[in-house]
Structures are given as structure tokens and as C-alpha cells.
C-alpha positions in Angstrom: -0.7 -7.3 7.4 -1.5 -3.6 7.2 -1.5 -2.7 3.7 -2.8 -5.5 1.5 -6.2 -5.2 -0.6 -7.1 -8.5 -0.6 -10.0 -9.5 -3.7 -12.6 -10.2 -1.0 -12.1 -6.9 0.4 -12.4 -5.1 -3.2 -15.3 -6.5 -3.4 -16.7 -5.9 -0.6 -15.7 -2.2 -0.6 -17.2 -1.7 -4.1 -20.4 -2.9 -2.6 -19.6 -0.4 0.1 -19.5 2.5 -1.9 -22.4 1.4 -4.4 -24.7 1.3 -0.7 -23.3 4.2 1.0 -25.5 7.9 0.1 -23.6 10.6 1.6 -20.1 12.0 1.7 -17.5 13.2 4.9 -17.5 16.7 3.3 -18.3 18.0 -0.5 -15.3 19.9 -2.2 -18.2 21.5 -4.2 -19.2 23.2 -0.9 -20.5 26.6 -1.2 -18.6 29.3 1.0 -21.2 29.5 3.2 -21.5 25.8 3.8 -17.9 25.5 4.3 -18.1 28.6 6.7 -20.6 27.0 8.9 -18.9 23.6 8.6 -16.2 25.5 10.1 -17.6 26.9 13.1 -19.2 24.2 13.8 -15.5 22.3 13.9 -14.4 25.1 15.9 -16.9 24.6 18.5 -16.6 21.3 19.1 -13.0 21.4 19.6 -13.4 21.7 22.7 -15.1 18.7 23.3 -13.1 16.2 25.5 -12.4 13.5 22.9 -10.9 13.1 20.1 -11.7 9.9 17.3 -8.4 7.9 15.9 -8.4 6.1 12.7 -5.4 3.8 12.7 -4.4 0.0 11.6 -5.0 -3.0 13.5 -2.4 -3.6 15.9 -0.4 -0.4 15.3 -0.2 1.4 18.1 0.9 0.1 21.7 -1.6 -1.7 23.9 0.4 -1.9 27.1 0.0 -6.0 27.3 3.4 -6.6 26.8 4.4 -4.9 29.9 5.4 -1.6 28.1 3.2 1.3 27.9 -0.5 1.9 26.8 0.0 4.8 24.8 -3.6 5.7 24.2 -4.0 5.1 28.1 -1.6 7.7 28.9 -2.9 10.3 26.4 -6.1 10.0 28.2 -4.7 10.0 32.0 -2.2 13.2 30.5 -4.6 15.5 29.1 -8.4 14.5 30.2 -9.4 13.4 26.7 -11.0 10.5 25.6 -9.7 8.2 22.6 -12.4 6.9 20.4 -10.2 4.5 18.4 -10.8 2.3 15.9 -9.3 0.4 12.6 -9.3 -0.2 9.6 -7.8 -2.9 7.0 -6.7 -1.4 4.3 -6.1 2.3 2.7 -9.1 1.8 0.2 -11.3 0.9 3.5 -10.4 4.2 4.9 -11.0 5.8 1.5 -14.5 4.9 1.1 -15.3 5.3 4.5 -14.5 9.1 4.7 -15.7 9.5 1.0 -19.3 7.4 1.7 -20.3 7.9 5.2 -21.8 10.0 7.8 -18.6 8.7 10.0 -16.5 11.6 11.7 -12.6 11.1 12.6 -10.1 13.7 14.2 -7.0 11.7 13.1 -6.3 8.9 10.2 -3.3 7.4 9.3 -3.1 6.4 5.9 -0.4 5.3 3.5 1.3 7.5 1.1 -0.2 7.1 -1.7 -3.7 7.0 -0.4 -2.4 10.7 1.4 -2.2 12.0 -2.1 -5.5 10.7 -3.1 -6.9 12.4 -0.1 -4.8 15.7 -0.2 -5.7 15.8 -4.4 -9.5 15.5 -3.3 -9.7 18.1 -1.2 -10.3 15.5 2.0 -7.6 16.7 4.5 -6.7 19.9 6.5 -4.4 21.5 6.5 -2.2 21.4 9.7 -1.5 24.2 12.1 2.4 23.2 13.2 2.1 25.8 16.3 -0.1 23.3 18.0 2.5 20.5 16.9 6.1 21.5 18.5 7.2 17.7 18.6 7.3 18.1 14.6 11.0 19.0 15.1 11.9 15.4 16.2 10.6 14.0 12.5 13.9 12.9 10.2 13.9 15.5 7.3 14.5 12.1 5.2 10.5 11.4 5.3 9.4 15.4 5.0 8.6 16.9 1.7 7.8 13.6 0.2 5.5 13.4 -3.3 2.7 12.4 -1.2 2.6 15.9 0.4 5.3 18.3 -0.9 5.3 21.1 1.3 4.7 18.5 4.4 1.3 20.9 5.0 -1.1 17.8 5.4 1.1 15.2 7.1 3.1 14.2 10.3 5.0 10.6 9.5 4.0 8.1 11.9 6.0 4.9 10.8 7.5 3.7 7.9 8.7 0.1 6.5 9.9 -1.7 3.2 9.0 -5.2 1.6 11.3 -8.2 2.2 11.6 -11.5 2.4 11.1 -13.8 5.0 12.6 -18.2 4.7 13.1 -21.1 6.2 16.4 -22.1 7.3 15.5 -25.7 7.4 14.2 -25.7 4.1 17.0 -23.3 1.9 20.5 -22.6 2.8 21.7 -19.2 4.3 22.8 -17.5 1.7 20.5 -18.9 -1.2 18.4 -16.2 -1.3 19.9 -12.7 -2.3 16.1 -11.1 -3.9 13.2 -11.7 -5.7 14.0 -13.1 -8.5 14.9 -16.3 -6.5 11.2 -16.6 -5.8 10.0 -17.1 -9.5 13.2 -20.6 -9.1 10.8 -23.9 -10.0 13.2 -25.6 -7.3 11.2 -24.1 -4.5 7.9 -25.8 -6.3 4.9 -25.1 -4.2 6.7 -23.4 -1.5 6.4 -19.6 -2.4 4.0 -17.2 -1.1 3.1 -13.9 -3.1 1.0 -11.0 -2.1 -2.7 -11.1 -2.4 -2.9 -7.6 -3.3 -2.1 -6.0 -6.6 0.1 -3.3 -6.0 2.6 -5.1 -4.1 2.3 -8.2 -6.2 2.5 -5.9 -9.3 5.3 -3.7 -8.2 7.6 -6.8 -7.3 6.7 -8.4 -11.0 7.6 -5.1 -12.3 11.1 -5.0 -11.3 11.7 -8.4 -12.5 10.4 -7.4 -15.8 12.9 -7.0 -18.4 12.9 -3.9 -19.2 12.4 -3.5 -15.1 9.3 -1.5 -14.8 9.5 1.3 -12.0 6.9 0.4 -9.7 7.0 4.1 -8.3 5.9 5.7 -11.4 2.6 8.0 -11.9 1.2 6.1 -14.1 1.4 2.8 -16.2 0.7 1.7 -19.8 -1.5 -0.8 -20.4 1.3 -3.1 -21.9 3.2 -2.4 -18.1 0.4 -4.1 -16.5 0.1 -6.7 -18.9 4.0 -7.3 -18.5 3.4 -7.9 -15.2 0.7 -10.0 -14.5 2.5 -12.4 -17.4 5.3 -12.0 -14.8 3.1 -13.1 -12.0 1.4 -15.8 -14.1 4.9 -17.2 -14.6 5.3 -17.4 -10.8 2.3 -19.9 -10.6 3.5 -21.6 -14.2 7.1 -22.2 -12.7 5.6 -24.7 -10.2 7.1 -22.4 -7.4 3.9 -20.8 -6.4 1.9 -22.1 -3.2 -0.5 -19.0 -2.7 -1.7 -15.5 -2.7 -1.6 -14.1 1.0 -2.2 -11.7 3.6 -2.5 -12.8 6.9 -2.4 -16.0 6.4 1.2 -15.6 6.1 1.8 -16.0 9.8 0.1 -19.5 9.8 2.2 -20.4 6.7 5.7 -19.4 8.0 5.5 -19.5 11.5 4.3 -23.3 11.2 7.2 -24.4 8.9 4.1 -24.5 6.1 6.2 -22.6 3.3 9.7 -21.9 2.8 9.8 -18.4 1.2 7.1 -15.4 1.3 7.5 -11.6 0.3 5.9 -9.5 3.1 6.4 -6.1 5.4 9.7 -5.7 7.5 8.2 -5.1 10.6 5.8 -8.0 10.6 8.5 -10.8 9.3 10.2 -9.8 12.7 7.1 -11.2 14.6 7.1 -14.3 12.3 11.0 -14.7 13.3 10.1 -14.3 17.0 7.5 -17.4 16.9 9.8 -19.4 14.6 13.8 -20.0 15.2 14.0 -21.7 11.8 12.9 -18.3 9.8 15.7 -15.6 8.5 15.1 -13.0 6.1 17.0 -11.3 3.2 16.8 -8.0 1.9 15.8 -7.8 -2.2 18.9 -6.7 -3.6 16.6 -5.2 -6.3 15.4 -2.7 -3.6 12.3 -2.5 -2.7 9.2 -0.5 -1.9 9.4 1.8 1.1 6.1 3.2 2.4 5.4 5.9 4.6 2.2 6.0 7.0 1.4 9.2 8.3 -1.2 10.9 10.5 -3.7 13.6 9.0 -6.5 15.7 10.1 -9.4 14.5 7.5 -12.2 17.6 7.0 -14.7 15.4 8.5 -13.2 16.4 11.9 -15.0 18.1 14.5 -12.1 18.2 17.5 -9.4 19.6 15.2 -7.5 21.3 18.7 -7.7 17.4 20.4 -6.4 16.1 17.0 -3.2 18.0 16.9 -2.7 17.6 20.4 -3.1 13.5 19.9 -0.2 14.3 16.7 1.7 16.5 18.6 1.9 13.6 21.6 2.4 10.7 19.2 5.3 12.9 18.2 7.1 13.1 21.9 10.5 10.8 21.8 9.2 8.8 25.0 6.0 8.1 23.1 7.3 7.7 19.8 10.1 5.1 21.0 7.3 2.7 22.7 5.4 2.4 20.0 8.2 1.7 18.0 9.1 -1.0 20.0 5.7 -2.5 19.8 5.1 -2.2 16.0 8.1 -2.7 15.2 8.4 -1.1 12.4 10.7 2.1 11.6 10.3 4.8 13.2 10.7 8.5 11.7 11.4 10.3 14.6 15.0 10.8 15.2 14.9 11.6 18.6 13.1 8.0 19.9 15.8 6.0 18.0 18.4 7.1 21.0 16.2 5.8 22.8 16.0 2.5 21.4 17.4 -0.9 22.5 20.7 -2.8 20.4 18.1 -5.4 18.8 16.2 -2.6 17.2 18.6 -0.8 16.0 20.9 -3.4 14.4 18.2 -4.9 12.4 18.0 -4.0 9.1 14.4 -5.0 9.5 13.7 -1.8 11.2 16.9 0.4 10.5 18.2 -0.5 7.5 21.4 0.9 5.8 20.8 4.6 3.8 22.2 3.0 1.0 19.4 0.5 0.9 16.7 3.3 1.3 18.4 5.5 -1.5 17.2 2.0 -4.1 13.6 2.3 -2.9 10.7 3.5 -4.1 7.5 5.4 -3.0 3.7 4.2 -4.7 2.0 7.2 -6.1 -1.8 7.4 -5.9 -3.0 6.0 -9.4 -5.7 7.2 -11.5 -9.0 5.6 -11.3 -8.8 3.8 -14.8 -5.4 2.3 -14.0 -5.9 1.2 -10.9 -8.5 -0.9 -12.2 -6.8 -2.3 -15.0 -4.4 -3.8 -12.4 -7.1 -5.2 -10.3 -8.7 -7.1 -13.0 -5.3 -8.2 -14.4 -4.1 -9.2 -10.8 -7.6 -11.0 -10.9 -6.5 -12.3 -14.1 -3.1 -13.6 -12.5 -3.9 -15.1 -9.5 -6.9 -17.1 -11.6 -5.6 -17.6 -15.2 -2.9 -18.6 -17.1 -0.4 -16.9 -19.6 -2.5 -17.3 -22.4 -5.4 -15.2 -20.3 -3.1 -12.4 -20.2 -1.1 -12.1 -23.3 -2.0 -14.6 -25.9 -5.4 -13.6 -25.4 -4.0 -10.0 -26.9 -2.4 -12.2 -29.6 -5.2 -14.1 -30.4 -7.1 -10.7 -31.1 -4.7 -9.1 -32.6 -4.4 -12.2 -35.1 -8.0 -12.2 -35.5 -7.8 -8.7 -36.8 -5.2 -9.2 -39.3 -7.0 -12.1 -40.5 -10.2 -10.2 -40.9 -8.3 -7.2 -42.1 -6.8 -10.0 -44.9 -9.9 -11.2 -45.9 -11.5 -7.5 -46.5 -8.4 -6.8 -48.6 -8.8 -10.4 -50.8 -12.8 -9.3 -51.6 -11.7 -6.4 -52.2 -9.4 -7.3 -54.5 -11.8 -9.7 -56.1 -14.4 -7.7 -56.7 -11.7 -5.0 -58.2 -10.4 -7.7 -60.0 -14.1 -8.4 -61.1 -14.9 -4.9 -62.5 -11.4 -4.8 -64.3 -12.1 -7.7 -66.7 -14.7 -5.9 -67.7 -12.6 -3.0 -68.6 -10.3 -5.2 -70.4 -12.3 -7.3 -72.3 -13.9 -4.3 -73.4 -10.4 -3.1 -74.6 
């Protein structure tokens, strides 16, 4: 529910970018733009407010009779919360790379944190103002995303599973992904309408596997997987591409089998008694989200005080409880209930987290490749994505045949002259 980039949204974010005129901050700025940018930052730190960028639905609202944690920041310290979400990482991309729009804290993904950090879009974070950082697990520090752990505080953190129906396949039936590509669960399946977790699960079933963490892919890697994908939908077992919808699907008995985030298939299993999950024996990805301090911010002070509270056990363990999803600070899971921490929804073995894998922010080229071939997947058939290569391919040996034959002809041609002449 939080990290898909559904084709509609592409689409719409392309048009985005393609209206949008200016930019959150230039890395070409001269020094004395960036100076004055600076001051200017500095001055309004001590504004009282401070603008949040988050996910829908991922931090905690109070409703459920726990605490409103943006509530209490602002009863606590006298500062306002201007907060509002976003969709996906993309979203948040082209909004802080094509806008006038100012925030004090985002929380992005991975990945999308090493697209920003590469850029030159984030700040670097002064960890005096941010004492709570202690209570983060040294197991989601110093990650690829952010090496030195300069540009990022982890803020939650989750993995891909699987979520079924009891009353429609056996406990025990399912033991990963591969089960999902089985034609006996025809028109039952539902896949990620997204590419990179679509891709990344087609990759491991590839054989060769494909690491879906790598830094970059081959052309023939993507093409592997999408055929992978398009044998999903060929199988029979295929119902849909989803995001959302996914709740509607499984909670109402609709499907019997979907991929999707940890944290949300615990909601799904709350509204439905008849769904159970099963952790890919293949592992899986795991993704880190994490709050930054983008260079568009003008309350930089407020901003790492809003970290540095997020960061507080108390704090830390009621959001957990409300997202449900895991949570990196070591100090809030003492404070945790039994249900929480004996799922391995949200706290699952080390062992199962040592066979996961991380995305890493893709180059431009690439990442369009897979959007057109996971275009190509969810619309086409095999022969769109490989026999289509075959097809040219052939085409080019036949034309490369038929220069060879005039070739030959025409030498052929010119040497009966020769030898009649002999």
C-alpha cells in the first residue's frame, strides 16, 4: 500500500514533471546562492512549525484509542505539524525535484534515499540535535542507501510476503513464490502492479535466479523477467495486477493468494479469519524507510527536533503499534505487546533477514526499460517479450543471408568471366 508505482501513477507523474518549471534547490548553485539559501534556512528555523512528508496512514492518528503522535509533538514543544502524503517514492521525487513545495522532513524508501543523497537533494544531519539516534538497531545503520548513516534516521522497515486463504489452500501448501506461478490456483493469484516488486520477485524465480538487489541489470535480466511474469498470466494462475485493491480482494474471500508488504497483510488478517500468511522461503525484499532533511527545508532546527522525537522509545513503540510494521528502534521493542513481537510479520527471525535484499536506486535508462517491459507484461504475451527479439534477430540473419547469396552471385557473375576468358 505504500510503495507501489502503479502505471496510472507513472503516467501521471511524467506529466508532472513535463508541467512543472522550477526545482526545490539547484546542485549547480553558485556559492553565493547557496550562502544566502542558507541564511535564509537559518532564519526561519525558528519559525514555529515544521512541514512533514510521510505515507498515507503511517504515522499514528490517535483513533484507535492509542496516541496521536503528531498531536503530542505539537502539545510538547509549541510547534505546528504541517503534514501531508504522498503515494509513492517517485511522487516524492518529482515533487522536491519540480516544485516550488518546501518540506522539513520526508520519509522516503531506500533506494529513492540514494537517488536523493546522489543528487545532492538532502542535508546532511547534525546528530547533536538528535540524541534519540542511540536507540536505532545498528542492523539498519550504514546501509548502501547512506553509508556513513550522514543523511538518514530509519523510521520503519518491512519485507514482502504472502498472504492466503485458508478456505481456499491447505496450511502448509504454500512455502514461497514459486507456488504462485502453480496453474492449480487458476485465476486466483494476485501480483504487484508495480515493476520493481513484480520484477524482483520474477527475478528470483528466474533460473539462473536474478539478484533483485543488484546495481544495475542487463537488458536480457529484464527481459528474463517479464517472460517470467508473462508466464504468471499464461499459467492460467493470474487474476490481476494490484495495489490497493488488494484489501478488497483478500479481505472479501475474492482471491486465494497475493504477494504484498508484511505490515499491511496483518490488517488484511485482522478483517478476515480465513487469511494466513507464509514467509517466501526464497527470501525476500526488505526495505528500509527513513526520515531526511531535503535542502528545500526552511525549519531545519524543528526538523531534527520532529526526528529526534520520532526517535523517543515511547513514541517510537506507538507508532509501531499502529503501522504495524517493524520497527528499528531497539529500545520501543521492550516495549512492545506478545502479538507483536511473536509475529514474524513484524519481527521476523535474523536468519530470515540475513536472505534479504535491499533495492538500489537504478539508473534512469534502466529503470525505464523495466517500466515498459512491466507494461509489456502485465499487457502482452510471451511472444511480446521474447519472440519478438527472436523474430528480429531471425529477420537479421535472413537479411544478412540474402546479402551474402547476391553477393555471391554477382562474384559468381564476374568469375565466369574470368574463366571463360582462361
Amino acid at each position: 500500500m505504500k510503495r507501489g508505482l502503479c502505471i496510472l501513477t507513472a503516467l501521471m507523474l511524467i506529466l508532472l514533471s513535463a508541467a512543472c518549471l522550477t526545482s526545490c534547490e539547484s546542485s549547480e548553485a553558485s556559492a553565493e546562492d547557496s550562502a544566502k539559501s542558507t541564511a535564509t534556512a537559518d532564519s526561519a528555523s525558528n519559525a514555529r512549525e515544521v512541514n512533514v512528508y510521510n505515507w498515507g496512514e503511517y504515522i499514528a492518528p490517535g483513533d484507535d484509542g492509542g496516541m496521536n503522535v503528531i498531536a503530542e509533538f505539537e502539545k510538547r514543544y509549541g510547534i505546528k505539524v504541517n503534514y501531508t502524503n504522498f503515494e509513492t517514492n517517485e511522487e516524492l521525487y518529482n515533487v522536491l525535484k519540480n516544485s516550488n513545495s518546501s518540506y522539513d522532513v520526508i520519509i522516503p524508501s531506500d533506494y529513492m534515499v540514494a537517488r536523493l543523497r546522489e543528487e545532492g537533494m538532502l542535508e546532511k544531519l547534525n546528530f547533536d540535535n538528535i540524541p534519540n539516534y542511540k536507540n536505532i538497531d545498528e542492523r539498519f545503520l550504514n546501509q548502501d542507501f547512506d553509508p556513513d548513516s550522514e543523511y538518514s534516521v530509519p523510521y520503519s522497515w518491512g519485507f514482502i510476503a504472502m498472504v492466503y486463504n485458508k478456505a481456499m489452500i491447505p496450511e502448509g501448501e504454500l512455502t514461497g513464490f514459486h507456488d504462485m506461478w502453480n496453474p492449480k490456483y487458476e485465476n486466483g493469484v494476485l501480483m504487484f502492479n508495480n515493476s520493481r516488486d513484480a520484477m524482483a520477485i520474477a527475478m528470483q524465480l528466474c533460473d539462473p535466479p536474478i539478484d533483485p538487489g543488484a546495481k544495475s541489470f542487463s537488458e536480457e535480466d529484464i527481459s528474463r523477467a517479464t517472460d517470467k511474469l508473462i508466464e504468471l498470466k499464461e499459467c492460467g494462475a493470474l487474476k490481476k495486477y494490484v495495489m490497493d485493491q488488494v484489501f478488497t480482494e483478500m479481505e472479501g474471500s475474492q482471491a486465494a493468494i497475493a504477494a504484498y508488504y508484511a505490515g499491511d497483510i496483518s490488517t488484511m488478517m485482522d478483517n478476515n479469519e480465513d487469511l494466513d500468511y507464509v514467509i517466501p522461503e526464497e527470501g525476500s525484499n526488505l526495505f528500509i524507510d527513513s526520515m531526511c532533511i531535503p535542502t528545500c527545508c526552511k525549519h531545519k532546527e524543528n526538523a531534527e527536533l520532529f526526528i529526534n522525537f520520532m526517535c523517543e522509545p515511547e513514541i517510537a513503540a506507538e507508532n509501531a503499534a499502529y503501522i504495524y510494521y517493524g520497527t528499528p528502534n531497539k529500545e520501543a521493542l521492550e516495549l512492545m505487546d506478545e502479538d507483536y513481537l511473536e509475529s514474524e510479520l513484524t519481527n521476523p527471525p535474523e536468519e530470515y533477514l540475513d536472505k534479504c535484499y535491499t533495492f538500489t536506486n537504478l539508473d534512469d535508462k534502466t529503470y525505464s526499460r523495466m517500466q515498459e517491459d512491466f507494461i509489456k507484461a502485465c499487457t502482452g504475451k510471451a511472444s511480446d517479450a521474447s519472440v519478438v527479439t527472436v523474430a528480429v534477430l531471425l529477420g537479421l540473419v535472413l537479411l544478412a543471408t540474402l546479402t551474402i547469396t547476391v553477393l555471391n552471385i554477382r562474384r559468381a557473375i564476374r568469375n565466369r568471366g574470368r574463366i571463360n576468358k582462361l
